[in-house]
C-alpha positions as CSV (number, residue, x, y, z in Angstrom):
1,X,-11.7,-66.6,38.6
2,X,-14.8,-65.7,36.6
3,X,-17.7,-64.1,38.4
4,X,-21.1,-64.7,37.7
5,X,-23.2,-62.8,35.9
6,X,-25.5,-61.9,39.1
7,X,-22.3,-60.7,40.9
8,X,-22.3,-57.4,38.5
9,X,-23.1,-54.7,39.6
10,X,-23.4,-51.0,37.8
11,X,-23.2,-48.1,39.8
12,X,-26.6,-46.2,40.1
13,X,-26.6,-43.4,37.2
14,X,-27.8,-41.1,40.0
15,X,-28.4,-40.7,43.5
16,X,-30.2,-38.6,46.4
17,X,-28.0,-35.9,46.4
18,X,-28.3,-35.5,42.9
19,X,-31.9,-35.8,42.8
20,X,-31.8,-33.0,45.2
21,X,-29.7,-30.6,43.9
22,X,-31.7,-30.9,40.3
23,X,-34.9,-30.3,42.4
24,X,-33.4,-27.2,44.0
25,X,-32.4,-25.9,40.5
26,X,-35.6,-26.3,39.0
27,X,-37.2,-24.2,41.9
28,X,-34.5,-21.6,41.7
29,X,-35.3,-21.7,37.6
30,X,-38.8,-21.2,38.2
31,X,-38.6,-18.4,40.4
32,X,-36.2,-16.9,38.3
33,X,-38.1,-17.2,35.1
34,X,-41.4,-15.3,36.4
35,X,-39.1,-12.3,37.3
36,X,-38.1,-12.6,33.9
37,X,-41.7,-13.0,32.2
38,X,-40.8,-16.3,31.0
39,X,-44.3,-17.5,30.9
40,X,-45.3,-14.1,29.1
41,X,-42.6,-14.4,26.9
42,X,-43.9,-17.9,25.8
43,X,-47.3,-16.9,25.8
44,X,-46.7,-14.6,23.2
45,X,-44.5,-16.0,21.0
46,X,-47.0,-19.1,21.1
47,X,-49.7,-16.3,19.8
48,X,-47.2,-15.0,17.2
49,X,-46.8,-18.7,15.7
50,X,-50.6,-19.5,15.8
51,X,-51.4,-16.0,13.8
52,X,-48.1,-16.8,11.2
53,X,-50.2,-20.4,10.4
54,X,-53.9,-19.1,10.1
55,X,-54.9,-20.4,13.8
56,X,-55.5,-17.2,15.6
57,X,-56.9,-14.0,14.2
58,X,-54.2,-11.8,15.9
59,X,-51.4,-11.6,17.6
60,X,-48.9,-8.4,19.5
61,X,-45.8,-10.0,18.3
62,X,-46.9,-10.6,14.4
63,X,-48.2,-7.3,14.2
64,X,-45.1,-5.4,15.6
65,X,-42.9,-7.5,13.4
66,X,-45.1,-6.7,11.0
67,X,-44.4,-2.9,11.4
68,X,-41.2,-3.1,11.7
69,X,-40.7,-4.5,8.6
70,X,-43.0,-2.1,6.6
71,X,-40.9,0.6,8.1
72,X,-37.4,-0.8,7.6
73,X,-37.6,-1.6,3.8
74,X,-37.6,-0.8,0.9
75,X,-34.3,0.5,2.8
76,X,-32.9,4.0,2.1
77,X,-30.2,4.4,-1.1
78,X,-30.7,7.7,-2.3
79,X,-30.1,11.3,-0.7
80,X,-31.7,14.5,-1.0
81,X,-30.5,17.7,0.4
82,X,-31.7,21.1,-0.2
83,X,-29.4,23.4,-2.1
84,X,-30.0,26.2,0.4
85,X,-28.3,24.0,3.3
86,X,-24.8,23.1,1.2
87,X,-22.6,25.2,1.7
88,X,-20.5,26.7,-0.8
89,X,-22.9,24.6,-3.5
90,X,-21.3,24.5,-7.1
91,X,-23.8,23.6,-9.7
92,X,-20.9,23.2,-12.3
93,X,-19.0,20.3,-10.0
94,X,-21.9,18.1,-8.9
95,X,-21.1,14.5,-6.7
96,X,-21.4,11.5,-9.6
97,X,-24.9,10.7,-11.1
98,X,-26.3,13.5,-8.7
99,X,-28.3,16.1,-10.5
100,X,-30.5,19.2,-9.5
101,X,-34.5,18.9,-9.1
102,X,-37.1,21.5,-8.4
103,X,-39.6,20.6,-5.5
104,X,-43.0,21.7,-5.4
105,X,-45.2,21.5,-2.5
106,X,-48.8,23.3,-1.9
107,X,-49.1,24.3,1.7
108,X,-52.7,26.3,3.0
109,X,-51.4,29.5,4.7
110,X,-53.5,32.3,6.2
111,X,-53.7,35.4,4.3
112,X,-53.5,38.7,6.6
113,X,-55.0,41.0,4.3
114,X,-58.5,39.1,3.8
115,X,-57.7,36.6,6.6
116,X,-58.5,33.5,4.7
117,X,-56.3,30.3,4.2
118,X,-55.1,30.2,0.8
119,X,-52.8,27.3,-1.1
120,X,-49.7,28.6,-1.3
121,X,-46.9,26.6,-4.0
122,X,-43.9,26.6,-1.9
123,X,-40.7,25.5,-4.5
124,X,-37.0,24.7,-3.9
125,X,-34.5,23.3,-5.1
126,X,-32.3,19.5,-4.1
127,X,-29.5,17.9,-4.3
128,X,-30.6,14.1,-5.7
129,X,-27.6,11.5,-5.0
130,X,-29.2,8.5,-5.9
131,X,-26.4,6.4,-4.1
132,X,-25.5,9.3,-1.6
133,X,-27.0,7.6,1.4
134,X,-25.3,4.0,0.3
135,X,-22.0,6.0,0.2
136,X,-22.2,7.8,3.8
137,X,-23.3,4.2,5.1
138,X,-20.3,2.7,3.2
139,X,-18.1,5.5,4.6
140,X,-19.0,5.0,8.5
141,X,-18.7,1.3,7.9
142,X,-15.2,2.0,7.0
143,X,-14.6,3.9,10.0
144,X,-16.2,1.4,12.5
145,X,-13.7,-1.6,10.7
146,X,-10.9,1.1,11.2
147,X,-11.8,1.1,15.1
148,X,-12.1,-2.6,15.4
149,X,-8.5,-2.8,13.5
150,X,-6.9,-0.6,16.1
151,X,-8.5,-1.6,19.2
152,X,-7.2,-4.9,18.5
153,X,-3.7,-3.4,18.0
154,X,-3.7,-1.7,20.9
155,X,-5.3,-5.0,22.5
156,X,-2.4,-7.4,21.3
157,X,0.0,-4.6,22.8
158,X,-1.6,-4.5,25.9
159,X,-2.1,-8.1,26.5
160,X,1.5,-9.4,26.0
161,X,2.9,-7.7,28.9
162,X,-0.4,-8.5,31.2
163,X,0.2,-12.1,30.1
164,X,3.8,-12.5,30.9
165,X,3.0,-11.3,34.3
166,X,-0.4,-13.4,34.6
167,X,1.4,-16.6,33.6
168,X,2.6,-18.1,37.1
169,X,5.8,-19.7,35.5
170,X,7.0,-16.8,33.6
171,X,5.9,-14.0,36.4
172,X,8.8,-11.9,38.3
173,X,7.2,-13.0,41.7
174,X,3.8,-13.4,43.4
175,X,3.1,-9.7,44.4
176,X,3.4,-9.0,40.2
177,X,0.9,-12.0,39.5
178,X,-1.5,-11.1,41.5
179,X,-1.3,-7.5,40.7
180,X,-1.4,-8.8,36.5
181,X,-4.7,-11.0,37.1
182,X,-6.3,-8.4,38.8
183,X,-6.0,-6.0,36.1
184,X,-6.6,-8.4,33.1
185,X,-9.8,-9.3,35.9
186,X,-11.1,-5.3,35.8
187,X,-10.3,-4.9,31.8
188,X,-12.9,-8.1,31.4
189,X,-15.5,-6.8,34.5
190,X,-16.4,-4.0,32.7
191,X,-18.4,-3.9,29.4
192,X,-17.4,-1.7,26.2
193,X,-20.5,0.0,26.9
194,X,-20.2,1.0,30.0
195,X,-16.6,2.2,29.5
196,X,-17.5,3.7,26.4
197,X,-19.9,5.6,27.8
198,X,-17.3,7.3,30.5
199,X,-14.1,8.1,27.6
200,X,-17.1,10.0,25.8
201,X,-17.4,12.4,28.3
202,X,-13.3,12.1,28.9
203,X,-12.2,12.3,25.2
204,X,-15.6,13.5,22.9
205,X,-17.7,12.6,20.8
206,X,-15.9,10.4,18.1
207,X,-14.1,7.3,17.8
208,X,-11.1,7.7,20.0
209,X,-13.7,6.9,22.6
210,X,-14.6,3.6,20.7
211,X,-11.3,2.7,20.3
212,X,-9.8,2.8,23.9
213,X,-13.4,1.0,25.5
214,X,-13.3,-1.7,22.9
215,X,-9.0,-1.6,23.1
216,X,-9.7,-2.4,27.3
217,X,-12.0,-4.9,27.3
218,X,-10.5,-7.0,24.6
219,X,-6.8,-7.0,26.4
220,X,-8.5,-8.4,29.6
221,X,-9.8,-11.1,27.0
222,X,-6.4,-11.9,25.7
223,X,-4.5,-11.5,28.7
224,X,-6.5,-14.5,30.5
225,X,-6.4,-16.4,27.4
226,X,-2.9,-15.5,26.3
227,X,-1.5,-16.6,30.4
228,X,-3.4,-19.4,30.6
229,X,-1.8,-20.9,27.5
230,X,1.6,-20.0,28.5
231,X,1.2,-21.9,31.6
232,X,0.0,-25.1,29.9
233,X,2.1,-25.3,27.0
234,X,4.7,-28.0,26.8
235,X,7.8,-27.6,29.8
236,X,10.1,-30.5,28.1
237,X,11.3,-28.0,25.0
238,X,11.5,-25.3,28.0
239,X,13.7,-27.1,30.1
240,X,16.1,-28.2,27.1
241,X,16.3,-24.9,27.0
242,X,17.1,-24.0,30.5
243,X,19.7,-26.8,30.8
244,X,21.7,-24.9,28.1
245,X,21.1,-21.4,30.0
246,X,18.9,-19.2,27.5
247,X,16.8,-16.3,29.8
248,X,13.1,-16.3,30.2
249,X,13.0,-14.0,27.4
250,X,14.5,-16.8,24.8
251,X,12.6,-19.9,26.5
252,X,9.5,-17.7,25.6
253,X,10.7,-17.2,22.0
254,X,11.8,-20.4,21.1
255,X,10.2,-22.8,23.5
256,X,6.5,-21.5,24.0
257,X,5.5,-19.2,20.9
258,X,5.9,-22.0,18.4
259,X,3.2,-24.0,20.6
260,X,1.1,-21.3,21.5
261,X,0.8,-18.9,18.1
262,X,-1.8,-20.9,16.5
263,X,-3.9,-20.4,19.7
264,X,-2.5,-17.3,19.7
265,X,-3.8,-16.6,16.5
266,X,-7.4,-17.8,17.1
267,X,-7.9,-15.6,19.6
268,X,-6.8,-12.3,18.3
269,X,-8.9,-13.1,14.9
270,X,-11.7,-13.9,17.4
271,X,-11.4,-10.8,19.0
272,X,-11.2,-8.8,15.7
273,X,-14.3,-10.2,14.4
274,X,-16.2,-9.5,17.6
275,X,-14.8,-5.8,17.9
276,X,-16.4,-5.1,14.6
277,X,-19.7,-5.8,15.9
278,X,-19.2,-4.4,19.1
279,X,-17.8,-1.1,17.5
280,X,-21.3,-0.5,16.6
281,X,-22.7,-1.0,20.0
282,X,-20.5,1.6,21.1
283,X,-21.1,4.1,18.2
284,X,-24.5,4.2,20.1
285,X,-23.1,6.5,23.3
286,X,-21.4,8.5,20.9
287,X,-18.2,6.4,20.2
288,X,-17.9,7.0,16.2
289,X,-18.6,4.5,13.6
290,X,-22.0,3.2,11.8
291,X,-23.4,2.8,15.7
292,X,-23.6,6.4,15.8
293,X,-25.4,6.8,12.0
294,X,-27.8,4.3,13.7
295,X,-28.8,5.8,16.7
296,X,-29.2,9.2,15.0
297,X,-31.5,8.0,12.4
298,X,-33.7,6.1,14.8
299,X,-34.0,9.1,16.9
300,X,-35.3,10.9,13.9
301,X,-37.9,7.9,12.9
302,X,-35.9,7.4,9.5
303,X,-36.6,3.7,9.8
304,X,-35.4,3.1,6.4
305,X,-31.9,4.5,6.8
306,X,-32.1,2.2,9.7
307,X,-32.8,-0.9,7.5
308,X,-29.7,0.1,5.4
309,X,-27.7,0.1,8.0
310,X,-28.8,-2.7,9.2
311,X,-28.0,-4.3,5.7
312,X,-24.8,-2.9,5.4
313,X,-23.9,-4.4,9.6
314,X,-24.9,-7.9,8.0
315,X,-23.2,-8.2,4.9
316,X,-20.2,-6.6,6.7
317,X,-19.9,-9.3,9.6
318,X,-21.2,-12.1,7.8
319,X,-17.9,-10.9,4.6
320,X,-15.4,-10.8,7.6
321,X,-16.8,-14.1,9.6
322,X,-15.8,-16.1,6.0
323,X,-12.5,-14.0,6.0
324,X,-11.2,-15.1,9.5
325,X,-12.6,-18.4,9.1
326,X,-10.0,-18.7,5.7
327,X,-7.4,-17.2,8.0
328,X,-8.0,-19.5,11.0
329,X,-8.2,-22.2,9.6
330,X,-4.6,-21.7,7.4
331,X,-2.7,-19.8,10.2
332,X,-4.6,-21.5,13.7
């Protein structure tokens, strides 16, 4: 039997209780955004757009991205070091297209014997490497790609075990589970950062630190990501399987891998990519690689060794984000 057209009805695309729990959110967003200076934040970058276009004289923001850009570039190539300060210095075996200048400078100094300031000419010699800074920069780049490479090594090792035991139909029993989750749980709680911060004081200065803090967090990341696939991958190739008596071990190998790996895959190239930028948020505290250049330098003010490392960061993330993209998409 056809009904009438004035017998539809559509359900209501919303109703009291919704209306009410979007009212509470707003209120709990606003209160939230003024502990955050939202409004200032607004404010100000409002002011920084009206000064970019000519309609405000003005403005905090412009002018202090304004100075940061006049310190950061032309960014720092060359290197010069004073002869006295190398050690065992060999004018006859100089680095490539380096070369040997004389320095002048006139300095007023007080004279003891008549006790007037006189200009002094102070002269020494340097060291000019006119790619000596791109080199070291290229150098500690190297180093911080070598850290992400082998935290997410020591990541992938880490991880398989955690996710055979976090996977609830490949786990030895419930007390094992629950003891897996909790530590793949702790390994993603706690930040490179912060971790990285405590295996400097346990293992030094240097990358080892960087390593093992970016190694930890990542294998909490793949462990959830690596169980939670193993749980919901396909069961009929499993229990063919089964019905023929293969072990876990073999169901896992030949059943669930050829489902899971191009997740698999994802994942760990995911992980790789973001190591290499968080390698240098960790060289910061100490942990080795270009993070560590970086924090030096802007300690010292050298703002344009900062802009070449900041160049260097750049080209190196956006060279590897085509790279895994390549690789993902052949292999994932």
């Amino acid at each position: 039997m056809t009904r009438p057209a004035s017998a539809w009805e559509l359900p209501r695309p919303f109703g009291t209780r919704s209306l009410v729990v979007l009212f509470l959110v707003l209120v709990a967003g606003f209160f939230a955004g003024q502990r955050v200076e939202m409004g200032r934040m607004l404010s100000l970058t409002g002011e920084g757009v009206l000064a970019a276009v000519g309609l405000r004289d003005q403005s905090q923001v412009l002018s202090g991205l304004g100075t940061i850009a006049r310190s950061l570039f032309p960014p720092q190539v060359s290197e010069r070091t004073e002869v006295a300060r190398i050690e065992g210095f060999d004018r006859n075996q100089l680095p490539w297209f380096s070369h040997v200048e004389t320095e002048e400078s006139h300095q007023p100094k007080l004279n003891p014997q008549t006790l007037q300031m006189e200009e002094v000419v102070d002269r020494r010699e340097v060291l000019v490497e006119p790619f000596g800074y791109l080199w070291h920069v290229a150098v500690k780049m190297l180093e911080t790609f070598e850290i992400a490479i082998w935290a997410t090594l020591l990541a992938i090792v880490l991880s398989a075990p955690l996710a055979w035991c976090s996977a609830k139909n490949y786990t030895p029993n419930r007390t094992v589970y629950t003891l897996a989750r909790s530590v793949v749980g702790m390994f993603r709680a706690v930040p490179e950062l912060v971790s990285a911060l405590f295996l400097v004081l346990a293992y030094g200065f240097g990358p080892i630190a960087g390593v093992l803090a970016l190694a930890l967090h990542s294998a909490g990341f793949l462990g959830k990501f690596y169980a939670e696939d193993i749980e919901t991958a396909d069961d009929k190739p499993q229990e063919a399987l089964r019905a023929i008596g293969a072990n876990k071990l073999k169901v896992m190998r030949f059943a669930v891998l050829p489902q899971v790996m191009p997740q698999f895959i994802a994942y760990t190239l995911y992980v790789l990519d973001r190591n290499v930028r968080m390698a240098t948020v960790v060289g910061l505290v100490g942990a080795g690689g270009i993070g560590q250049e970086l924090k030096g330098r802007y300690d010292m003010y050298n703002y344009a060794h900062v802009g070449t490392i900041l160049i260097a960061i750049f080209l190196t993330v956006l060279v590897l984000d085509r790279v895994a993209a390549r690789l993902r998409s052949r292999y994932a």
